[in-house]
N, C-alpha and C positions, 0 to 999 in steps of 0.2 A: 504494500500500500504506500502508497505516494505522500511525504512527509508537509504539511503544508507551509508553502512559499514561508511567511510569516514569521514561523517556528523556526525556521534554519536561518534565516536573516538573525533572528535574537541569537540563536548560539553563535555565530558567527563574531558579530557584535560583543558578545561575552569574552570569549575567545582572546577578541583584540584587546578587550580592557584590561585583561588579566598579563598579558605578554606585555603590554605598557606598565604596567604596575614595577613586573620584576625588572624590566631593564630601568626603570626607574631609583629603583632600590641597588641594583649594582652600578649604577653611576655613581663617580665622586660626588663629594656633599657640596663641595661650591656650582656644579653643574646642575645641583637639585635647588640649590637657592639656598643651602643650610653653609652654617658656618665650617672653616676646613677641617675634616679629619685630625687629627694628630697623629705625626709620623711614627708606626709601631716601634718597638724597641728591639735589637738584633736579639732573634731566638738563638739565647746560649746555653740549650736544654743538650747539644749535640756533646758538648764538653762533657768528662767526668765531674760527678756531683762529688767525690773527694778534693778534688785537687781547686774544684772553684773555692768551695770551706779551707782549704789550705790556705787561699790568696788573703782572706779575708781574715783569719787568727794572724799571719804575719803581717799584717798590720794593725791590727787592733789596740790599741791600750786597757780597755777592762775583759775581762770575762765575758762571753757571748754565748748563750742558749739557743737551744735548740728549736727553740720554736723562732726567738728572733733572727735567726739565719737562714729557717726556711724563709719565714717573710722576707727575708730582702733578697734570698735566689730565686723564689714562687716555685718553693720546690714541698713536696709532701714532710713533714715533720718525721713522718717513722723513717723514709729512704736517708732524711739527714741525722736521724739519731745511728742509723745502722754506718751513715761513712765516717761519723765521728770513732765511733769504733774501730774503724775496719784502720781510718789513719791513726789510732794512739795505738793499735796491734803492729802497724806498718813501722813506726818510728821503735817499739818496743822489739824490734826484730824477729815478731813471729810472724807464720806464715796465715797470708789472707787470701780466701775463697781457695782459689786454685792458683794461686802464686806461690812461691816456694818461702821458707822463712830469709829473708835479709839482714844485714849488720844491725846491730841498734846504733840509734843515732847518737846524736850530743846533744839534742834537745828531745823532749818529752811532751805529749798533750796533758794536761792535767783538769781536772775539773774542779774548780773555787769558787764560792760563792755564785753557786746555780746555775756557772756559767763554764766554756771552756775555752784553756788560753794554754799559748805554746810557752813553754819555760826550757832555761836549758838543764840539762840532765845535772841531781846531784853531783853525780862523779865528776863534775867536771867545772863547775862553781868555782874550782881552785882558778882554773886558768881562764876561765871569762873572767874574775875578778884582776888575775897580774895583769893581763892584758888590758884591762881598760884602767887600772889604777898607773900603770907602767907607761900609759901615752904620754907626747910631750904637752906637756899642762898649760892653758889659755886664762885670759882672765875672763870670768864671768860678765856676762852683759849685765846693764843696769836691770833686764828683765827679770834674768834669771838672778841676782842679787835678791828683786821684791820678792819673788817667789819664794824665795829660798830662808827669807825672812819669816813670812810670812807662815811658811811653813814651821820653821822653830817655835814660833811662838805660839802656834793653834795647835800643834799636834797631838794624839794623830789627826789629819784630816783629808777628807777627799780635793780631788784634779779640782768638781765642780765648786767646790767651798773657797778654793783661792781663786778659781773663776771671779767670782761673784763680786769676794773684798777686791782686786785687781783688776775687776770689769774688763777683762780681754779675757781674749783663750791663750790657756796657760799651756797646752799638749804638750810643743816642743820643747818648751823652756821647762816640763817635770821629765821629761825624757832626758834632756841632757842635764841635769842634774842627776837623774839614776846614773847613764852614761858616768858621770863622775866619783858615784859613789859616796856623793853627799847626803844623798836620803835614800829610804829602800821603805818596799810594800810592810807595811807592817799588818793588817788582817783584811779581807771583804767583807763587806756588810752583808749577812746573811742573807735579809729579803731581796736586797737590788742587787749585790754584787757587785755595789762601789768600792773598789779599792783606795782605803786609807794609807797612807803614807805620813813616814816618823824621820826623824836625821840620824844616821850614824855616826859612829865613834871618831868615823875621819873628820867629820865637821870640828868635834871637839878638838880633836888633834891638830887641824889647822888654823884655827880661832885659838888654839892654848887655855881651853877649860879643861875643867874635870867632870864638870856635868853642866847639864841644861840651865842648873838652879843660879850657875853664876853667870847666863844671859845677864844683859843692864836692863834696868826698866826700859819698859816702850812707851809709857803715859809719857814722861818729857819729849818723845822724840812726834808727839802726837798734836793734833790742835786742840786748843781750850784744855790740854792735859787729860785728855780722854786716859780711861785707866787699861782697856784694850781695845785690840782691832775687832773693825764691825764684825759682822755677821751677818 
């Protein structure tokens, strides 16, 4: 039976509305009248999910979790709990999946304050310590002087707390201080995993105290005689 004129005209018509729609929809958004796309970001899903988590503890300065480092791979939390693994097995010189076991390193992953960060291996603390105590020695920038002040007199206290009194970022300038061996991590804050920092024995030895207690007041060196640094 013969379908009537009418009838097939409407599907027809349908048809086209539908095929305008989609190419409508895969057109770019400035050719639809909408504002531009934002240019995707390079898919680095094809890298190993160990070695990107490598990139990122070697430079870090606090502790990093495991849920924060999926978020900033956009990677699943259990594949990045299982490579966190698989790299503190890699550097402890046993053998991963179907890789054979390898040397141990000179540095270790370690987990601190709910979070995890590359250290270098006990055994070997001797000689990262000669080595950076044994460089030819600079004098300290005016920066690293406040910080370093600042830090005697607050300690322990975290990176973000001398942030704060010092209103700049402090990173490089608590780095080369570590670097120096004027201050060292003294514990992480349990819930966040802010590492606190204290002075060592070198500061004393170089200043010529015998402890902390014979710092000089800081109220005189302050305005209106403040009795300490803010907070």
């Amino acid at each position: 039976m013969t379908m009537p004129e009418t009838d097939t005209t409407d599907a027809a018509e349908t048809d086209a509305v539908a095929d305008a729609e989609d190419a409508a929809e895969a057109a770019p958004s400035e050719i639809r009248g909408g504002a531009p796309a934002e240019a995707a970001e390079p898919d680095r899903s094809h890298l190993p999910l160990e070695r990107r988590i490598e990139a990122i503890l070697m430079v870090a300065d606090e502790p990093q979790g495991a849920v924060h480092l999926a978020t900033a791979l956009r990677a699943p939390v259990k594949a990045v709990k299982a490579a966190i693994e698989a790299l503190r097995d890699d550097y402890d010189g046993k053998p991963v999946g179907d890789r054979p076991a390898g040397p141990e390193r000179g540095f270790e992953l370690r987990e601190v304050g709910g979070g995890w960060r590359i250290y270098v291996r006990e055994g070997y603390d001797v000689d990262a310590a000669d080595f950076v105590l044994t460089q030819t020695p600079t004098r300290l920038s005016q920066a690293a002087l406040e910080t370093l002040a600042v830090i005697a007199y607050k300690q322990p206290i975290t990176r973000g707390a001398v942030a704060a009194i010092r209103a700049v970022n402090v990173d490089s300038v608590v780095r080369t201080l570590l670097g120096r061996g004027l201050i060292r991590e003294a514990f992480a804050d349990s819930e966040t995993g802010a590492i606190h920092y204290e002075t060592t024995e070198l500061l004393l030895t170089q200043l010529g105290l015998n402890s902390l207690d014979e710092l000089p007041p800081i109220s005189p060196l302050l305005p209106d005689g403040e009795e300490e640094l803010p907070l």
